[in-house]
C-alpha positions in Angstrom: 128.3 119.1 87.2 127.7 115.3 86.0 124.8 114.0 86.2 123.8 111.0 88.5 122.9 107.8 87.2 119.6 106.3 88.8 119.6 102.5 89.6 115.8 103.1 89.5 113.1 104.4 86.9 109.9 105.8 88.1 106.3 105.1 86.5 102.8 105.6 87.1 100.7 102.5 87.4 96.6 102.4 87.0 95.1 99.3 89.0 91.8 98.5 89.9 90.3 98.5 93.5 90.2 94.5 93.5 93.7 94.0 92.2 95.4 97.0 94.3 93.3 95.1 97.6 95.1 91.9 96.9 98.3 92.8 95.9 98.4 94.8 99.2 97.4 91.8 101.3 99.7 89.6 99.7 102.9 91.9 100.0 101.9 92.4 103.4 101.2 88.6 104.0 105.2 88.6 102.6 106.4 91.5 104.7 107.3 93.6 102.1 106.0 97.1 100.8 103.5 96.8 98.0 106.1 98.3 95.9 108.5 95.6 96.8 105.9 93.1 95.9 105.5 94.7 92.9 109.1 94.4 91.9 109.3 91.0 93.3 106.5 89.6 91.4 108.6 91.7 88.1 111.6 90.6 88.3 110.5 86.3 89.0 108.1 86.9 85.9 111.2 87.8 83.9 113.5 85.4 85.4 111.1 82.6 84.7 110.2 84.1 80.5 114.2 84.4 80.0 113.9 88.3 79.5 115.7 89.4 82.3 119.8 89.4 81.9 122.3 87.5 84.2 123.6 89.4 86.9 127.2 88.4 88.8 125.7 87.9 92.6 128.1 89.3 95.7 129.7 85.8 96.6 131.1 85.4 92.8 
């Protein structure tokens, strides 16, 4: 049987009380999880340093 390709990669992540407390209110200030904030506030840092590669969107 093939193996399935994940779109996703797991980690573990170590953040302080402080940091963990804001990031929580400001994803849920944006309505999204605190994951989803997390991978929001990724993927603009690497948008805005270059680093991340182009992607086609849907409507192309």
């Amino acid at each position: 049987m093939a193996k399935k390709e994940s779109s996703t990669k797991n980690f573990v992540l170590r953040v302080d009380t402080e940091t963990m407390e804001a990031l929580e209110k400001w994803a849920a200030d944006e309505f999204r999880s605190t994951n989803g904030q997390l991978q929001w506030i990724i993927t603009e840092a690497l948008k805005k340093s270059g680093r991340l590669k182009k992607t086609r969107s849907a409507s192309s």
